[in-house]
N, C-alpha and C positions, 0 to 999 in steps of 0.2 A: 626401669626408670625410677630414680630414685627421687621423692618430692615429698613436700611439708603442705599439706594444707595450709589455702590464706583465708580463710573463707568466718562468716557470722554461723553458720550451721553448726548443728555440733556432734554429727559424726562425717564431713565434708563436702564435696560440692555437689550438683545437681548436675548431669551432664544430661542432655536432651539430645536423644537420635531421631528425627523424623525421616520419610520418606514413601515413596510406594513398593510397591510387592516386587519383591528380587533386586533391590537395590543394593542389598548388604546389608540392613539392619542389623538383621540378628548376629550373620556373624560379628560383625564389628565391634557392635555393643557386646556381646562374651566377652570377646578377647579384649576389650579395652577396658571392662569392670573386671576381669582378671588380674590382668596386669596394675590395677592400681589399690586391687582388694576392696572394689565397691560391691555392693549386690547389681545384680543385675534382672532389672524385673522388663518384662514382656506384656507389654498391656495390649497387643494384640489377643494375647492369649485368655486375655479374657472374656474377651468379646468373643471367641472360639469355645471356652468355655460356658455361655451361657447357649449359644446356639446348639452346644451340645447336649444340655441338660433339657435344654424347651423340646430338640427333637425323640428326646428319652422319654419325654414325658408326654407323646403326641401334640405340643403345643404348636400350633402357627406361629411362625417369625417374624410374619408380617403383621399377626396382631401384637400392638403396641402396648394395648394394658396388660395381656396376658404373659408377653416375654418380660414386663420391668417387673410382673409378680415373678416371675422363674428368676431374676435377676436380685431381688431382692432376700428371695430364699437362699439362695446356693452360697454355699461358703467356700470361697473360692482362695487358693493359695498360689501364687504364683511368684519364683522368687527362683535366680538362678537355675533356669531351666528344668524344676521341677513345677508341674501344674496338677491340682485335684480341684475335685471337686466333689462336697462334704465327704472328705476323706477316703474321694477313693481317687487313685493316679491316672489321670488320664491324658498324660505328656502324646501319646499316642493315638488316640483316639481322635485328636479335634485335630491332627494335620492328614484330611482326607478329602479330594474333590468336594464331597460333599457337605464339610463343614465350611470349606472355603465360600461356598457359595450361602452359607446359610450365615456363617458369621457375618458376609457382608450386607446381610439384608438386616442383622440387628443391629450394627452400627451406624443406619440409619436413623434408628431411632431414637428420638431426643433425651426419654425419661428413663432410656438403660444407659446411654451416655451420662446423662446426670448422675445414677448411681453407683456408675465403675467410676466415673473421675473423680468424684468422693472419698474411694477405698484407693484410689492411685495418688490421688493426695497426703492421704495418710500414709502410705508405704514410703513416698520419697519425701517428709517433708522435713526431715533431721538430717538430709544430704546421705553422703557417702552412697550414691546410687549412679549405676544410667540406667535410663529409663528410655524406652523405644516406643514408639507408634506413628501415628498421624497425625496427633495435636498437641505434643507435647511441650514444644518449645512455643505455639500459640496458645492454649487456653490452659493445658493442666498445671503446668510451672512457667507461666510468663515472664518469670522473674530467673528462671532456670542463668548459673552460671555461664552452661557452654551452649549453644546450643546449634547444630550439625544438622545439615539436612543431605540425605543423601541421595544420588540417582543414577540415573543409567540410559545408557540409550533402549528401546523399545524392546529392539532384538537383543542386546544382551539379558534383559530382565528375564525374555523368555525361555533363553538357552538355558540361565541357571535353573529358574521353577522345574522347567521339561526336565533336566537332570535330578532334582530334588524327587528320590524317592517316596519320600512321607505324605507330596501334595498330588502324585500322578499314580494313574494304577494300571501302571505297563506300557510299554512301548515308549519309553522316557526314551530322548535324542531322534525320533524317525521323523522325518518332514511331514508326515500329518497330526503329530502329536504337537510338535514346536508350533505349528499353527493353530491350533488348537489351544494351546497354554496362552498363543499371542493374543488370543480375540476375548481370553476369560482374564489377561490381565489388562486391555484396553475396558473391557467392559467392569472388570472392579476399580480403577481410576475412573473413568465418568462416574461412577457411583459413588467413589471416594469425596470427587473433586466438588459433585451436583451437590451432597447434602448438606439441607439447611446447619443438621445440627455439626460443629466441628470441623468443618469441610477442611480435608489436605490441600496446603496451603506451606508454603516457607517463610517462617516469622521474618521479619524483618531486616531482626540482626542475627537469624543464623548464617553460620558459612556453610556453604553449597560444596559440597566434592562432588564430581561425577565419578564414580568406582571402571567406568565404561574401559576395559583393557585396562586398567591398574590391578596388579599384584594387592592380593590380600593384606601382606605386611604394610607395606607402602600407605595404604587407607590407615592404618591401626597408626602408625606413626606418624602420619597427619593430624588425625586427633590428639594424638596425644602430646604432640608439641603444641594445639592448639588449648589444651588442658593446659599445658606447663605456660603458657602466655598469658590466660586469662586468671588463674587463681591457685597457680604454684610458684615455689619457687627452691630451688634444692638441690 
């Protein structure tokens, strides 16, 4: 795709991917900050990243002052699919049953939310990004160019997670695993959807794709015709 930035930013547009867990985020957003030579940051992965530093550290997740101090400490890098945290790599470590469950109990919390949307603001605020999570196109970049929400149906969410090696620890595809992925990804949506701070939600004027049976390309050039309409032209 060949395209000119139209945009005030000045290294190009803001693309906002929100969504819930196995929707396609991640893929989509790769492949579509590929193809147009954006960075592509993972603000999930941060909130993974701090969940993994608090449980490094014997910290509770559920205490609030204690994880926005783990929060405030960690130097976290996250950018194109590489994640550390102070300097050591741990793209690996935080896609594990057990960080999934512990990220989600910090993204409850208001005053580490405060503090990553901070550092997510700075990362995308010169453009030329997409930027993925749950509140992206609502509170981190309201003002974001494009902004995409994605989804799926229930059962498909959980076939892909169940097949996702890095979130399951064995027996990925067996009917007591697929059920099992289905109740720990209806239970991270209520928790997604219940929380005060940031709650998933679809901004107003994002557009909605359901990925539900669409082909991987097909999504990627959706977006990206949807890029080419709202702030390209080429």
């Amino acid at each position: 795709m060949s395209a000119t930035p139209r945009t005030t930013r000045g290294l190009g547009l803001i693309i906002a991917i929100d969504g819930p867990s196995g929707a396609g985020k991640g893929t989509i957003a790769r492949a579509v900050a590929a193809r147009l030579a954006y960075r592509h940051i993972d603000t999930g992965a941060m909130y993974r990243a701090v969940a993994w530093k608090a449980l490094r550290e014997g910290v509770d997740v559920l205490d609030e002052p204690a994880t926005a101090d783990v929060a405030r400490r960690a130097r976290i890098v996250v950018v194109d699919g590489a994640v550390s945290v102070d300097g050591r790599d741990v793209a690996g470590d935080i896609r594990t049953p057990v960080i999934d469950a512990a990220a989600a109990a910090v993204a409850r919390l208001p005053s580490v939310r405060s503090i990553l949307i901070v550092q997510q603001r700075e990362l995308g605020r010169e453009g030329g990004v997409v930027m993925e999570g749950r509140d992206i196109g609502t509170v981190v970049f309201p003002d974001a160019e494009v902004k995409i929400y994605l989804d799926a149906a229930p059962g498909e969410r959980a076939r892909r997670r169940a097949s996702d090696p890095a979130h399951t620890a064995g027996g990925a595809g067996t009917a007591s695993k697929l059920d099992d992925v289905a109740t720990q990804l209806e239970a991270r949506d209520r928790s997604d959807r219940t929380r005060a701070a940031s709650p998933l939600m679809r901004a107003p004027d994002a557009i909605t794709i359901d990925t539900t049976g669409v082909p991987v390309e097909e999504v990627i050039e959706r977006v990206l015709a949807l890029v080419n309409e709202r702030g390209w032209s080429g």
